[in-house]
N, C-alpha and C positions, 0 to 999 in steps of 0.2 A: 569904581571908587565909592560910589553914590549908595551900592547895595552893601558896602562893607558896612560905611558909617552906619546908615539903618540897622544894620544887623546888630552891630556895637549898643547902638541905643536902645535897642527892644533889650537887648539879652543884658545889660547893667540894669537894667528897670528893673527886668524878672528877677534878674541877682539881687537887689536889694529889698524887694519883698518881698523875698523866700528867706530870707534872711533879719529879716525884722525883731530885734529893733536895731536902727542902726548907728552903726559906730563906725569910727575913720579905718578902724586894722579891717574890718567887713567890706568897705570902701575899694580900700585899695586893693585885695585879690580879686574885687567885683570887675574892679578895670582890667585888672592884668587876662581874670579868665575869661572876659567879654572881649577884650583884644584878640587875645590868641584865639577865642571862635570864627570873631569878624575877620582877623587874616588867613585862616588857612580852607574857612569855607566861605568866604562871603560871596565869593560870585557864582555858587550853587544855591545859596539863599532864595536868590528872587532871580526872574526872568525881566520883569515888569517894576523895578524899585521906585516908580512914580507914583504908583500908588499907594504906596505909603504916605504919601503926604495929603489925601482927602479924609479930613475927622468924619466923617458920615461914617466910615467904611469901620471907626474905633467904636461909632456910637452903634451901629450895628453887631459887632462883636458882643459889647455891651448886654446889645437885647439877646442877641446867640446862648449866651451862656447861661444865664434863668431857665430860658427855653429849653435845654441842654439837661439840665437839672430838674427841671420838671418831669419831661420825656423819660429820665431815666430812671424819678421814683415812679412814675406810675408803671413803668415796666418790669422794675423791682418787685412791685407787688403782685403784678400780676403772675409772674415764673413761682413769686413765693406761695401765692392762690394754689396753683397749679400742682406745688409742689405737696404742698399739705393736704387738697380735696383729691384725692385720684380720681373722684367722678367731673373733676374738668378736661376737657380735651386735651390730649397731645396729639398734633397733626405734623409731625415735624417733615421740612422737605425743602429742596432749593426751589427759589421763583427768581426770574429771570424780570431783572426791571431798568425800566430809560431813563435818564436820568438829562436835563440838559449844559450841567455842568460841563465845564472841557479844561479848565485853567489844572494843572496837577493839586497845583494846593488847595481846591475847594473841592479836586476828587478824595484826594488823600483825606480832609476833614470829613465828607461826607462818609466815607469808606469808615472812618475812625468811629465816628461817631453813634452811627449803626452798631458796629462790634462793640459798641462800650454799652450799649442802651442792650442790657438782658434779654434775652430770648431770641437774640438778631447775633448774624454774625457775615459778613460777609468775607464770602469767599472768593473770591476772583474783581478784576475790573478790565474792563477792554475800552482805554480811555479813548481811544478812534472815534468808537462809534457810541459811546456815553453809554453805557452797556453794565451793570453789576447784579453778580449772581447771589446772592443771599442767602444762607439759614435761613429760615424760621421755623419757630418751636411749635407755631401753631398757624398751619398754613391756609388764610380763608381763602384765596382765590389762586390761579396759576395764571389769568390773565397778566399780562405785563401793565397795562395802564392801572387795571385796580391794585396790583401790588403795588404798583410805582406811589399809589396815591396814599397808600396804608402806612406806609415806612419810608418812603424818601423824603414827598412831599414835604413835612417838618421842618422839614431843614435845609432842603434845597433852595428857596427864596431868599432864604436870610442868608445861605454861603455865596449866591450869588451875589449878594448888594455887598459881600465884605471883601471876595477876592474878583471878581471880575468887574 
């Protein structure tokens, strides 16, 4: 019950700031289609619905999403570098990297996250053993620890402080 309402609350929140500015008719389908999410998926939502009530975990989101955004202009540019000088490398190939994530939703973010940030795309995840196989456009090392440091690193500290 505990992970419906959470579910409820996040998803009217995002309802009504995707939806801005707001009004009572904007209101009320916010309820109705944040209802009907929280009942018919809420207890695949979360595993762990206690953690939702630590603010650290929102202020770190917080710091997430800059970071998120930064990450992905400077990746931007650099695919766009790439794209316009043909005398920049192209090395493209999978690297196999460790990740210590385990919780689904901070693999799943991590997983996301990478495939949104240009030149990366990951391909596979073997959440057992924290294991993801990756694109890249421009492959510097095939070591696992140095790839791991190049592309995961980023964002694995701050997904851990938000879902685990």
């Amino acid at each position: 019950m505990k992970s419906k309402l959470i579910l409820f609350v996040i998803g009217f929140i995002v309802w009504m700031l995707l939806g801005w500015p707001i009004d009572a008719q904007h209101a009320i389908v916010g309820i109705f289609a944040a209802g009907l999410a929280a009942f018919l998926t809420g207890d695949l939502f979360t595993r762990r619905p206690h953690h939702f009530g630590h603010i650290s975990r929102y202020l770190w989101f917080c710091y997430y999403v800059p970071l998120f955004l930064w990450e992905c202009l400077k990746a931007n540019i650099d695919v766009a570098a790439r794209v316009l000088n043909p005398r920049l490398p192209i090395n493209p190939g999978i690297v196999k990297v460790m990740t210590s994530l385990r919780s689904d939703t901070a693999l799943t973010f991590l997983a996301n996250s990478i495939t949104l940030t240009p030149g990366t795309l990951c391909v596979d995840i073997s959440p057992e053993e924290g294991i993801l196989y990756i694109h890249w456009i421009d492959v510097k090392s095939q070591d696992t620890q140095e790839a791991a440091q190049r592309i995961v690193k980023t964002f694995e500290g701050v997904l851990k402080r938000i879902f685990e």
